[in-house]
C-alpha positions as CSV (number, residue, x, y, z in Angstrom):
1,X,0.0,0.0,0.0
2,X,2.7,2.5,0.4
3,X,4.5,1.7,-2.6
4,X,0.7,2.0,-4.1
5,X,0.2,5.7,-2.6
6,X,4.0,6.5,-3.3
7,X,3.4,5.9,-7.0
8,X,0.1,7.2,-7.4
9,X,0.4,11.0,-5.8
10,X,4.0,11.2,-7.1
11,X,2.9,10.8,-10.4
12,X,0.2,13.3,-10.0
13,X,2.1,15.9,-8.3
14,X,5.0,15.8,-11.4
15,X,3.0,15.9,-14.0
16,X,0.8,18.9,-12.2
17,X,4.7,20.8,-11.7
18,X,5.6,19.7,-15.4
19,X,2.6,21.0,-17.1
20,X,2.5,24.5,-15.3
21,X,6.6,24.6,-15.4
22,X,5.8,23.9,-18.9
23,X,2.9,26.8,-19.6
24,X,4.4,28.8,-16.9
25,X,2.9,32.2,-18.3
26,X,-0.4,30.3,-17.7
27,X,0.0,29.6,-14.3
28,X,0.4,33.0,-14.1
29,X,-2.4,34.3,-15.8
30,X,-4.6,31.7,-13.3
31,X,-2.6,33.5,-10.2
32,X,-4.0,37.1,-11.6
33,X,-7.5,35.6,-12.0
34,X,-7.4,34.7,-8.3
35,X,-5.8,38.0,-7.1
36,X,-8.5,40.2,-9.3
37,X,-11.3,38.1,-7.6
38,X,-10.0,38.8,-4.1
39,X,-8.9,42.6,-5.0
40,X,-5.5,42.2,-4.1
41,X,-2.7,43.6,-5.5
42,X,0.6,41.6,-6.3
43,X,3.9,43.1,-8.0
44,X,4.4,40.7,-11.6
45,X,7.8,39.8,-10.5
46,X,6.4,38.0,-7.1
47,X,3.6,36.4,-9.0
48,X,6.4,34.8,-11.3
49,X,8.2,34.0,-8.3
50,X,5.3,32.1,-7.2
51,X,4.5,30.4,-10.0
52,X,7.8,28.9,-10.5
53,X,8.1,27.9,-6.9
54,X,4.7,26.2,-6.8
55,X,5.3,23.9,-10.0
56,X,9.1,23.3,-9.0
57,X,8.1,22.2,-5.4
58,X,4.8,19.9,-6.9
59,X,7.6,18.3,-9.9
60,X,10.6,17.8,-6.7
61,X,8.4,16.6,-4.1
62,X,6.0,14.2,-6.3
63,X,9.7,12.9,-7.7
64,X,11.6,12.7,-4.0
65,X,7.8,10.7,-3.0
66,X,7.8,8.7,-6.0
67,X,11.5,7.4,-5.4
68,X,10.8,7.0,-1.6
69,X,13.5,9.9,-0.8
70,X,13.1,11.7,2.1
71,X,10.3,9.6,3.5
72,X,9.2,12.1,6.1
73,X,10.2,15.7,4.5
74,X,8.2,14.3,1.3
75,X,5.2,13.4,2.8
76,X,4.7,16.5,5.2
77,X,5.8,19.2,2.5
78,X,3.0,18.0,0.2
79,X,0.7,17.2,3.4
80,X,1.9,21.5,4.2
81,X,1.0,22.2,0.3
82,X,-2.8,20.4,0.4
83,X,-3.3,22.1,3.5
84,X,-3.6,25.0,1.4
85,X,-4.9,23.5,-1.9
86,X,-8.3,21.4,0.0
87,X,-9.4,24.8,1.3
88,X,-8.5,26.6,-1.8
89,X,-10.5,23.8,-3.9
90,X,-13.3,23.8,-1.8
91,X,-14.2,27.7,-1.8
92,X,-13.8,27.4,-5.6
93,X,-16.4,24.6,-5.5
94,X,-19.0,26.5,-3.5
95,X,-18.3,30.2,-4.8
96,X,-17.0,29.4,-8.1
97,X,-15.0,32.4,-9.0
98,X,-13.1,30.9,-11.5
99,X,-14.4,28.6,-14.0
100,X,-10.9,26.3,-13.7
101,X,-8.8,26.2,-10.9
102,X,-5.5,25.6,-12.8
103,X,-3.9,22.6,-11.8
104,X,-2.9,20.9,-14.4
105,X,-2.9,24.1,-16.6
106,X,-4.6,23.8,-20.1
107,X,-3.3,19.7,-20.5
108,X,-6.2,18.7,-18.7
109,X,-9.6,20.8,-17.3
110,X,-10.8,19.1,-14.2
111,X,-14.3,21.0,-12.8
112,X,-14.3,22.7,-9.9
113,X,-16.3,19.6,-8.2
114,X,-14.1,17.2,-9.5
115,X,-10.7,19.0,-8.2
116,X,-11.9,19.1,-4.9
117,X,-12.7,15.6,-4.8
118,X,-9.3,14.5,-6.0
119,X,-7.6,16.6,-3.4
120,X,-9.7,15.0,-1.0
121,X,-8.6,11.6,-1.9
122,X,-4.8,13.0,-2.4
123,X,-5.4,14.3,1.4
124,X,-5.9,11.1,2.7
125,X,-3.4,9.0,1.0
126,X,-0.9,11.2,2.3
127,X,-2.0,11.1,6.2
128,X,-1.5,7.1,5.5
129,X,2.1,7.8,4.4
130,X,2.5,10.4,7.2
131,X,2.3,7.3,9.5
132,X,3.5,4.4,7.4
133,X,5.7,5.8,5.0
134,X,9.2,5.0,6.7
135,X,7.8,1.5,6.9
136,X,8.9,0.9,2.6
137,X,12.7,1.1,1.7
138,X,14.2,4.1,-0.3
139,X,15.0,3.3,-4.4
140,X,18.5,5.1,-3.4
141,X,20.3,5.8,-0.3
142,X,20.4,8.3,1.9
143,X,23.7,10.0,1.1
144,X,22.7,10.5,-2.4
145,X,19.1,11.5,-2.3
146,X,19.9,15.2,-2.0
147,X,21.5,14.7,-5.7
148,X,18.0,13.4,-7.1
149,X,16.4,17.1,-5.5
150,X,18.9,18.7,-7.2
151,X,19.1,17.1,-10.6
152,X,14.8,17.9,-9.8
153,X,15.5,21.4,-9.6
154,X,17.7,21.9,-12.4
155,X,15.5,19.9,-15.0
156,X,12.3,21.9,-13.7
157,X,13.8,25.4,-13.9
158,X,15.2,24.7,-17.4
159,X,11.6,23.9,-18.5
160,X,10.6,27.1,-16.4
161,X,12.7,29.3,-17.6
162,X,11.9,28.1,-21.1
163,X,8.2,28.2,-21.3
164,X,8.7,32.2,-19.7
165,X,11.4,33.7,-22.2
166,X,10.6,31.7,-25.4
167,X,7.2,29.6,-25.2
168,X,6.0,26.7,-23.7
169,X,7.9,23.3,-24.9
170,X,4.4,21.9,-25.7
171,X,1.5,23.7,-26.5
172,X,-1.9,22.9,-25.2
173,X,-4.1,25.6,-26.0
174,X,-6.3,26.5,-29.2
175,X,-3.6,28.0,-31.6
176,X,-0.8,25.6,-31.7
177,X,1.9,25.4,-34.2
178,X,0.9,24.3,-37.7
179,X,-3.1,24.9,-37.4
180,X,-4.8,27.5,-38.9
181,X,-5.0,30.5,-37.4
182,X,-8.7,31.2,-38.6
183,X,-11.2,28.6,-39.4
184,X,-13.0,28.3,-42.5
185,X,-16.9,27.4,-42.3
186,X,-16.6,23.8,-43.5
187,X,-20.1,22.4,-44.4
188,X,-23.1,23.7,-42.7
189,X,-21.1,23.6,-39.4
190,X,-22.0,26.7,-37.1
191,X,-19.4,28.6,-35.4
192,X,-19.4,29.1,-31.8
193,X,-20.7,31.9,-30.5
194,X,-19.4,33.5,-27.0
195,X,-20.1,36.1,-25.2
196,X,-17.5,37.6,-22.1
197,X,-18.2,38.2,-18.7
198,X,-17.0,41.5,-17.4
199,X,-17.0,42.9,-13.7
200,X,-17.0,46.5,-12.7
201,X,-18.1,47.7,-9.4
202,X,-19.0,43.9,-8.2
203,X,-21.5,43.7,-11.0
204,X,-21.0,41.3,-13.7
205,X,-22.3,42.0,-17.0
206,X,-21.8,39.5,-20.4
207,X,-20.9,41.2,-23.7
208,X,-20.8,40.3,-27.2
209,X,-17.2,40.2,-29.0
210,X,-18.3,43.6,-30.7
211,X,-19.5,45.5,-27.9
212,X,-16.4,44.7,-25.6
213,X,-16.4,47.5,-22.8
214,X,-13.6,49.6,-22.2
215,X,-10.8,49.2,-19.6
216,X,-12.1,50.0,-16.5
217,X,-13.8,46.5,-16.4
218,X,-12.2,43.5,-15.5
219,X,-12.9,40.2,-17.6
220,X,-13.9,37.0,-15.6
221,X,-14.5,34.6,-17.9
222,X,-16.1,33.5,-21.5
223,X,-19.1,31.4,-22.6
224,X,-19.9,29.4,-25.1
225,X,-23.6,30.6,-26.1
226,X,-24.3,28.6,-29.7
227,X,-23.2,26.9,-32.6
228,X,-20.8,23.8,-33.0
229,X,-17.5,23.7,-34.3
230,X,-16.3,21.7,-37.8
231,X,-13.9,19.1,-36.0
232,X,-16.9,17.6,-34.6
233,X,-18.2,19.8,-31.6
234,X,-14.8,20.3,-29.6
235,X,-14.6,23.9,-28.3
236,X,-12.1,26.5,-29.9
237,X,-11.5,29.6,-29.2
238,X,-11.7,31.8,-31.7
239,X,-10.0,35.1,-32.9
240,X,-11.8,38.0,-33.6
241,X,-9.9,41.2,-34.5
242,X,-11.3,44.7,-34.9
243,X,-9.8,47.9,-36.3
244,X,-10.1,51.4,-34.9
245,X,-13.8,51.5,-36.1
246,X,-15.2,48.4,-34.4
247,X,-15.2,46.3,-38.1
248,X,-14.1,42.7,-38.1
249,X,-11.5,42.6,-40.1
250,X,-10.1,39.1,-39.1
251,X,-10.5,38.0,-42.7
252,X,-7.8,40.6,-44.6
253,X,-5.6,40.8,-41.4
254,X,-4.8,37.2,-40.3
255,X,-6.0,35.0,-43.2
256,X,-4.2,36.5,-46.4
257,X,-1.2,34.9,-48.2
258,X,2.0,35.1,-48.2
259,X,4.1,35.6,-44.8
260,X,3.1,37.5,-42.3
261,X,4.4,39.0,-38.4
262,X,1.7,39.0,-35.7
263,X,3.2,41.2,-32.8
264,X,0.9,40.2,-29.7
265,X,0.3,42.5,-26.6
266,X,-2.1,40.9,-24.8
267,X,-2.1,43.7,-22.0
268,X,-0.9,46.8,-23.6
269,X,-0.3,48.4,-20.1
270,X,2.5,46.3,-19.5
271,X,4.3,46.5,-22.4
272,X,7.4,49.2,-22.6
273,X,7.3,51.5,-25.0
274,X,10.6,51.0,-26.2
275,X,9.9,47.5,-28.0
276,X,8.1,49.6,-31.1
277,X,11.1,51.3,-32.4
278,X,12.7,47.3,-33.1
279,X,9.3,46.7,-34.8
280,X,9.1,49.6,-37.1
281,X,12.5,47.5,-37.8
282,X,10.8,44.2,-38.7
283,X,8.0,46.1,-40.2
284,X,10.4,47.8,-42.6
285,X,12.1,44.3,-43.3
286,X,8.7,42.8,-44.0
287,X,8.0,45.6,-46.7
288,X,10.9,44.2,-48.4
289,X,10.0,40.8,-48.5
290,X,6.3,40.8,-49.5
291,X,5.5,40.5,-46.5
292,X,3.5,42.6,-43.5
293,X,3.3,43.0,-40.0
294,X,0.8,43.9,-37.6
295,X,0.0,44.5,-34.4
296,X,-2.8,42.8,-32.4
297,X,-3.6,43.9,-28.5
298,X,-6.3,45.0,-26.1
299,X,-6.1,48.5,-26.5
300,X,-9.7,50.0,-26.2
301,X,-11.1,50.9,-30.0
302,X,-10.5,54.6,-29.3
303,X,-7.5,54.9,-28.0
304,X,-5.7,52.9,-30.7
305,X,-5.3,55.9,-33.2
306,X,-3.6,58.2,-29.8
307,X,-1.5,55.0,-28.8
308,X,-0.2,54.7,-32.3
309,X,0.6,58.4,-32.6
310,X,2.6,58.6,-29.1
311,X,4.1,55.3,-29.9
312,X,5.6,56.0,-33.0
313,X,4.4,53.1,-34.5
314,X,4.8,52.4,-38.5
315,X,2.3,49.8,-38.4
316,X,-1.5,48.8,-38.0
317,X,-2.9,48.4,-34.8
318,X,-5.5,46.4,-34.3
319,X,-7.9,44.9,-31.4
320,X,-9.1,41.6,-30.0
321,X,-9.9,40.2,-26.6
322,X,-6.5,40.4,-24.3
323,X,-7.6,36.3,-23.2
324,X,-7.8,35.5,-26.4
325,X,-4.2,36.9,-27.4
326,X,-3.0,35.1,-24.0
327,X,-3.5,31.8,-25.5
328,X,-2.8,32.7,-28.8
329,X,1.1,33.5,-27.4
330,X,2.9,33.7,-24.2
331,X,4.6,36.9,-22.8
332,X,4.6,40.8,-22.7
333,X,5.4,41.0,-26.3
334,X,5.5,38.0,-28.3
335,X,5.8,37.3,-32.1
336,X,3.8,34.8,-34.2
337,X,4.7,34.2,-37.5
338,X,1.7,33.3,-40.0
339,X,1.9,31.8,-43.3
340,X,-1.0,31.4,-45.9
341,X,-2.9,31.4,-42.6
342,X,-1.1,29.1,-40.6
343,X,0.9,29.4,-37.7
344,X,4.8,28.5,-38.4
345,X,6.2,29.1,-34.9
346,X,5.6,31.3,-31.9
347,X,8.2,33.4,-29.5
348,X,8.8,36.1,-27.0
349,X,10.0,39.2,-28.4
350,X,13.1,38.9,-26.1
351,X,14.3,36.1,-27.1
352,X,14.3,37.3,-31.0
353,X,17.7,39.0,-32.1
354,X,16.3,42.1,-34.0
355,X,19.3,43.0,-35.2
356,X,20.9,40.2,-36.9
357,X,17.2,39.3,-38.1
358,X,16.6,42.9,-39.8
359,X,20.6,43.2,-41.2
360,X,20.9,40.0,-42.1
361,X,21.4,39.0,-46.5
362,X,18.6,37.0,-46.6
363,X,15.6,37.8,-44.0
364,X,13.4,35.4,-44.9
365,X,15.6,32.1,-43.7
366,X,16.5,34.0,-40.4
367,X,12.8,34.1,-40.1
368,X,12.5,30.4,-40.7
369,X,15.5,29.8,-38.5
370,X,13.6,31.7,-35.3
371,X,11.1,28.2,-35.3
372,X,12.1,27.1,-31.7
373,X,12.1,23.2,-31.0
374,X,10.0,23.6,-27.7
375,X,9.3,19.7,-28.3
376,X,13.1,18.7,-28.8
377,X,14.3,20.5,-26.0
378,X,11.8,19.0,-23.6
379,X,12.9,15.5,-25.2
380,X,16.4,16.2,-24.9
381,X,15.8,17.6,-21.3
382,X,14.1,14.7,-20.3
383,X,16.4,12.2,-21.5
384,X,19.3,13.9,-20.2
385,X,17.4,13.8,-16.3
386,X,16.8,10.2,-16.9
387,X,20.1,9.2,-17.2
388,X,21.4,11.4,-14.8
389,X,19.1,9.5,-11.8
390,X,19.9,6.5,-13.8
391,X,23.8,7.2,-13.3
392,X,23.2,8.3,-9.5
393,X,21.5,4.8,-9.1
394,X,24.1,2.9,-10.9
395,X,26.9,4.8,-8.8
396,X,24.2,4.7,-5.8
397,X,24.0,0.7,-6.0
398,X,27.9,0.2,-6.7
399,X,29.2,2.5,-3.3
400,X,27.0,0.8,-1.2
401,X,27.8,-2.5,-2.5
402,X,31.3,-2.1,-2.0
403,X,30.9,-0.1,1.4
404,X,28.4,-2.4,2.7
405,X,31.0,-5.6,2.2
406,X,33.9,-3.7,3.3
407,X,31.7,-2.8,6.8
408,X,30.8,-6.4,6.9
409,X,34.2,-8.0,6.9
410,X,35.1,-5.3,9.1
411,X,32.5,-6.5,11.8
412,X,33.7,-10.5,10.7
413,X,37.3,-10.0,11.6
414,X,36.5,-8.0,14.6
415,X,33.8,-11.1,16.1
416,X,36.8,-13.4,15.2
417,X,39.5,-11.4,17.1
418,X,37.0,-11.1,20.1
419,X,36.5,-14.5,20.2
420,X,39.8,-15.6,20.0
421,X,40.5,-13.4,23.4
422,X,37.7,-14.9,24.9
423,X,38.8,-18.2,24.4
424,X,42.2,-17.8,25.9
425,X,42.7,-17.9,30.1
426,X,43.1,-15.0,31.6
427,X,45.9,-14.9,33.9
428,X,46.1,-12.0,35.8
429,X,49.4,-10.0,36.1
430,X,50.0,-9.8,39.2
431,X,48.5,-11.6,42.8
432,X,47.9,-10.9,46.4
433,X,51.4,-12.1,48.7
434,X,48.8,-15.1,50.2
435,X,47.3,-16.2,47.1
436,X,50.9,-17.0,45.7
437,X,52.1,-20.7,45.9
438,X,55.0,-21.6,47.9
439,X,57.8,-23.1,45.7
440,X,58.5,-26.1,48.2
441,X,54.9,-27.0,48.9
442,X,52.9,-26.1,46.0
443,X,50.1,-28.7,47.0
444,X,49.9,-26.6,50.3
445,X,49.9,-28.5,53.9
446,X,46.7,-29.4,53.8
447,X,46.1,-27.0,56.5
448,X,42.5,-25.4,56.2
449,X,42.1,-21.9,57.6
């Protein structure tokens, strides 16, 4: 039974901290939710903060329980960590302020109901282990157990640290790489219809995609209101982008031929100013190649025309919902590169050379060349942490083999040599003046005192 419970919420609690390590802008996004429901305020670099510390300590401890390391710090840090989630779960359940709590990210949506229920069983495995736990043997020894936490930590930040500056390795959401940006109607299929829920004030109010409000509301969440989608009735979100006059022009900006730059800011409050000065670059490169480049964010309809003046900006500006550009592309400012309607590849604006992109002889095979391999480098990741526990076993298994006989022949020799001394008399060195025997009668007189 502990091996049982050992497996079973180790493997849940590293693929929870791979998937958000992996979509860590996501987890983010899901931390914001909470905070805007609960009016608090967080600074962006502690909500980061926290969302890489919450999926590194779910993928360590899950892995340190799974191997049976650190049998008691295991079980209690994840006991400390549900002590959190089961009352977290279970006010989501009744007051559902979110319509997914997040956590298992966008891989897989669990209802509110069913996420507390889990966490409920997960609870009471754990109190099991709390008291049996030390009962099962460890996979590796105690003197090298510290190694598989850090080798943990080193393969979780790398996917971290990934997902945040480039994009996530694997991508789980509606726009992944290689599908079509904007559907077609195929057949007599009927697009989804949605409508988004707004608060302002603590009143909650649902609006259609062109009468979005301005600003000073907050979005909560979206619905799905009508209609069915073409690959057979699976929700996708769709994208919906507006120019300066409130027309959908979805159609002639992200669904023409040729090549195209989509520059995504899905909070235009957060983005520095600076970063349109390197795309009047890429815009001017794009002019030159056939090509075009917009930009797509969640400016209000009447402020893009004053933003675009003060920014400087020698390109279109456009408008859709800011959730919608969220899972469209991670980050601040993040590029997507479109072509004949299809998405080639995805990435944060920083991790995009500018420079050597824009000066370079031939533009279009540096743009090619930007495609990252988020699905290779989680492979090679992956492969590289398996062998490096597989080498810490290996190396694990051999020292204690050859410590373990070494101690025993120790402790052999050292039973032998005691009793070898205590099968020898003892004769004493020295004895009392009466007990000595007298050289001439050494059977004594036969007196008896």
């Amino acid at each position: 039974m502990v091996w049982l419970f050992r497996v079973v919420i180790g493997a849940v609690f590293i693929v929870s901290g791979l998937v958000k390590a992996i979509d860590i802008w996501g987890v983010v996004f899901k931390f914001e939710d909470y905070f805007t429901v609960w009016g608090v305020s967080v600074p962006n670099s502690l909500t980061v903060l926290g969302a890489m510390a919450l999926s590194s300590a779910e993928f360590i401890l899950g892995g340190l329980l799974l191997f049976g390391c650190f049998r008691r710090t295991a079980v209690w840090g994840l006991l400390a960590m549900m002590a959190v989630m089961l009352p977290l779960t279970f006010y989501v359940w009744v007051a559902d302020p979110v319509s997914d709590c997040g956590c298992f990210g966008d891989f897989i949506i669990l209802s509110n109901g069913a996420t507390f229920a889990k966490n409920i069983a997960i609870t009471a495995m754990l109190v099991f282990l709390a008291r049996y736990n030390r009962r099962a043997s460890c996979i590796y020894h105690p003197y090298s157990q510290w190694l598989c936490g850090v080798a943990s930590l080193g393969f979780i930040t790398f996917v971290e640290l990934y997902g945040y500056n480039v994009q996530p390795m694997v991508d789980f959401r509606s726009f992944p790489v290689g599908s079509v940006l904007v559907e077609s109607e195929a057949g007599d299929d009927e697009e989804p219809e949605f409508l988004f829920v707004y608060e302002k004030d603590g009143a909650q109010r649902r609006f259609q995609a062109d009468s979005l409000p301005d600003s000073t509301w907050v979005f909560v969440d979206r619905e799905v209101v009508g209609g069915t989608s073409a690959d057979g009735g699976r929700e996708r979100t769709e994208l919906t982008v507006y120019d300066s006059d409130g027309e959908d022009v979805t159609g002639d900006v992200v669904a023409g031929e040729g090549i195209e730059l989509l520059v995504i800011v899905p909070e235009q409050e957060r983005a520095d100013l600076y970063y349109t000065s390197f795309i009047n670059e890429l815009t001017e490169m794009m002019t030159g190649i056939d090509g075009s480049l917009v930009e797509i964010t969640d400016i209000p309809l009447d402020s893009i025309e004053s933003w675009r003046d003060f920014s400087m900006a020698e390109f279109p500006i456009y408008r859709a919902e800011g959730t919608v550009l969220k899972e469209l592309a991670r980050g601040v400012v993040s590029i997507v590169m479109i072509e004949d309607g299809v998405i080639r590849w995805k990435r944060n604006m920083g991790s995009v050379d500018v420079e050597a992109v824009v000066r370079s002889e031939n533009p279009r095979e540096s743009l090619e060349r930007l495609a990252p391999d988020g699905v290779g480098a989680l492979r090679r990741g992956a492969v590289f942490f398996l062998i490096v526990l597989l080498g810490l076993l290996a190396v694990d298994k051999i020292f204690c083999l050859i410590f373990i006989r070494k101690k025993d022949g120790e402790a052999e020799n050292k039973c032998v040599n005691l009793q070898k001394q205590s099968d020898e008399p003892k004769r004493p060195e020295s004895l009392p003046e009466a007990a000595k025997p007298d050289p001439e009668n050494p059977q004594g007189d036969g007196d008896a005192d």
